[in-house]
N, C-alpha and C positions, 0 to 999 in steps of 0.2 A: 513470389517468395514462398507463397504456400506450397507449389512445386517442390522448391530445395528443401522445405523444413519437410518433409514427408520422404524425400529422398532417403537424407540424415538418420532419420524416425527408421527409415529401411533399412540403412547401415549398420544402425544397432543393433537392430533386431535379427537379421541376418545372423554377425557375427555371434550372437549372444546365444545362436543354434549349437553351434560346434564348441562344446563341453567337453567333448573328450580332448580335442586339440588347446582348450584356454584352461584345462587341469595341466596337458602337458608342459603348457607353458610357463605357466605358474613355477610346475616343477623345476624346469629347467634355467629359470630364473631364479631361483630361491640356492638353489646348489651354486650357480654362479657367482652368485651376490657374495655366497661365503667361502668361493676360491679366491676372490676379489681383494676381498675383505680380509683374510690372513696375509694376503699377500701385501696389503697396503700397512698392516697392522706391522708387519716387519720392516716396511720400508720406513716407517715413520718412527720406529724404535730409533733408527740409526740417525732419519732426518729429521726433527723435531720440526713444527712449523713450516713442512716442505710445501714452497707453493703457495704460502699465507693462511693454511689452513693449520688446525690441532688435530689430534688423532679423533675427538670427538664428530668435528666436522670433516674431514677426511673417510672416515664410515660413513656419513650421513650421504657424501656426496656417491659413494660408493651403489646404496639401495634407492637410492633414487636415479640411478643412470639404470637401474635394475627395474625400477618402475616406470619410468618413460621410453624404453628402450625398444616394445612396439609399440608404444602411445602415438610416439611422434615420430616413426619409422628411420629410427636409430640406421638398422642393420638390411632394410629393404619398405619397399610402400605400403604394408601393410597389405599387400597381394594384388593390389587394383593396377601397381603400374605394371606386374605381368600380365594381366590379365587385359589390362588396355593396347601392349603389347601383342596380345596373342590374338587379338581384334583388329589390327593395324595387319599383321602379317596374313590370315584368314579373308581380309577384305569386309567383315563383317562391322568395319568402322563407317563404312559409305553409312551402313541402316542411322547409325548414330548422328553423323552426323544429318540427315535429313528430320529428324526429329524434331519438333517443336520444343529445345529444349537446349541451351549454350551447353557444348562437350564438357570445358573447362569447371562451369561454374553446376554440372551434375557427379562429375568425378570429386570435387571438394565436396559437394554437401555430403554424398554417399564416405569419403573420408574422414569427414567429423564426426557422423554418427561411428564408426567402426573405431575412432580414438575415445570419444567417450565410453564407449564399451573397455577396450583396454588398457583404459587408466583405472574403471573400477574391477573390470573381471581380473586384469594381470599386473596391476600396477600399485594395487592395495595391498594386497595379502602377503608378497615378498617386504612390503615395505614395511609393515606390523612385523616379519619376523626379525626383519633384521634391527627392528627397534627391541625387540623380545632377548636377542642374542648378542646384541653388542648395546654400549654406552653411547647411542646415537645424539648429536645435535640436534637440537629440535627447535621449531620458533619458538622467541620468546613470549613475543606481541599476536594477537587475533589478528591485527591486519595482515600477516605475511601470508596467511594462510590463499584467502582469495588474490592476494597479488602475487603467489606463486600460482594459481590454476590460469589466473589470466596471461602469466610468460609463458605456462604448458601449450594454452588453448595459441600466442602467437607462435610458440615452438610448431604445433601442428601445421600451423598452416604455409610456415617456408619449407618443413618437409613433404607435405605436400606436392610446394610449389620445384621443387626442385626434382622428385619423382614423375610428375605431369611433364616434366624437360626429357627428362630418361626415358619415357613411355615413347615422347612425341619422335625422338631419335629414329624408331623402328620404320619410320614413312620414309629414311634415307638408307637406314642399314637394311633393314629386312627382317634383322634379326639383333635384337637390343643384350642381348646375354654380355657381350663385352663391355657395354656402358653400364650398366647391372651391376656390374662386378666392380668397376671404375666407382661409380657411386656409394656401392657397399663399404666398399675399403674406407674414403675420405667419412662417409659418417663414422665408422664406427674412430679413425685418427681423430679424424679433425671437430666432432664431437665436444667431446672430454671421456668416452667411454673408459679407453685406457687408462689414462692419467688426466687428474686435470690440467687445462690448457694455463694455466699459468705458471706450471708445474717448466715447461717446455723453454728449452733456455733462449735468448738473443733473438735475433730476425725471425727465426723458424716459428718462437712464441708468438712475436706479434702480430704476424701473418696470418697464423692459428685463431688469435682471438677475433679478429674482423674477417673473416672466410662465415658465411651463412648458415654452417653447422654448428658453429656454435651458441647460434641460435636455440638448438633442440635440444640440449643438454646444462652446457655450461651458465648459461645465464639463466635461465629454471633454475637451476642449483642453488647459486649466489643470491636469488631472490630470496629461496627457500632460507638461504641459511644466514640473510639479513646483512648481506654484504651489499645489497643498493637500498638506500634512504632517501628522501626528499626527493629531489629533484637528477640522484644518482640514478633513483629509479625509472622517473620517467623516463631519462636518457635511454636506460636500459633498455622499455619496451620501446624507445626508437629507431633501436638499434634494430629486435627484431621486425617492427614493423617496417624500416626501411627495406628491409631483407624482403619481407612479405610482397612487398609492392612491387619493388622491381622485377624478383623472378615471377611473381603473377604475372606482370605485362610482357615478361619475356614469352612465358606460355602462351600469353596470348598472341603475341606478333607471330610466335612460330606457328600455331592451330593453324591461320590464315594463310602461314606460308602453306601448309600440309595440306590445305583442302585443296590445292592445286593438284596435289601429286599422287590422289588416290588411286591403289590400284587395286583392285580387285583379283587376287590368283583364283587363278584354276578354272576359270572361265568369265 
């Protein structure tokens, strides 16, 4: 275990190099937040309570899909699954895997240090402004506080687990850009980036709300804004722990399919 927790230790610190790309980001999330946010701010003029939310909590869910949106790699894997990718196609995945060290469970540790990075490097300071600039929701009670980082920290890990699936692809495709893109899409839908998923009317909704993305958004959200209690809550984190577990073990069953099928290009 001292292995992963230095991995992690690595992730961080890594990402916490590139300053000029976690200003730009910062940026680019902050401008977002407040196209989002006028946008939602009109649509809840007309719909009062759309989705069971108030316009209070309706913003709120708004800078926070803004702050977890690389944390828990909303819109892509926070760069490891191209890069795992780009080791699968290169052949440079055989060295990995001969290592003393589970593929799986070194791409996780290096992917929590690199969300702990961008929940405080990109996932604070848009969320301060847009408490600055609009009438945000905010907990009522101390406890929410750690029992939203605790559905962030489960959100991370089915994102993760579901980017580790889109990486392991490239052993069949070659080239994972199309899965990439397949993946992109449903996070950023199936989320709650857009709209929240309760938001989403009939079958379409309830599909939405038990699909594994909404793991990384929408119930972070709802914990933050005290819509699961007692034993609602628990539920919650089982929801996304179930998510956790299963695409975990999917990852896993697939690695083992893949160690069969290494190939090595270009000689």
């Amino acid at each position: 275990m001292r292995l992963y927790a230095a991995v992690a230790a690595g992730g961080f610190r890594r990402h916490s190099t590139y300053r000029v790309a976690t200003a730009a980001g910062i940026f680019t999330n902050t401008v977002f937040g407040f196209v989002l946010a006028f946008t939602f701010i009109a649509l809840w003029d007309e719909r009062p309570n759309l989705g069971g939310y108030d316009k209070p909590e309706a913003l709120a869910f708004v800078w926070i899909g803004q702050a977890l949106l690389a944390t828990c790699g909303l819109m892509g894997g926070g760069g490891f699954a191209e890069e795992l990718i780009e080791r699968i196609k290169t052949g440079d995945i055989a060295i990995d895997l001969y290592r003393p060290a589970d593929l799986q469970l070194w791409w996780l540790a290096a992917d929590l240090g690199r969300a702990a990075f961008e929940l405080v490097g990109r996932g604070i300071v848009p969320m301060a402004v847009g408490a600055f600039a609009f009438d945000l929701a905010l907990p009522d009670a101390a406890w929410q506080w750690p029992a939203f980082l605790g559905s962030v920290a489960l959100g991370v890990v089915v994102g993760f687990a579901i980017w580790f699936l889109v990486a392991l692809s490239a052993f069949w495709l070659m080239d994972g850009a199309g899965v990439v893109q397949i993946a992109w899409l449903c996070g950023l839908f199936f989320s709650g980036m857009l709209l929240p998923l309760t938001v989403f009317p009939g079958a379409l909704g309830d599909v939405a709300r038990v699909l594994p993305w909404a793991s990384m958004l929408q119930v972070p959200a709802d914990v933050f804004l005290g819509k699961y209690t007692g034993w609602g809550l628990l539920k919650a984190y089982g929801f996304q722990a179930g998510w956790a577990v299963v695409l975990l073990a999917a990852g896993r069953g697939l690695q083992l399919v893949a160690r069969r099928r290494v190939v090595v290009q270009g000689g």
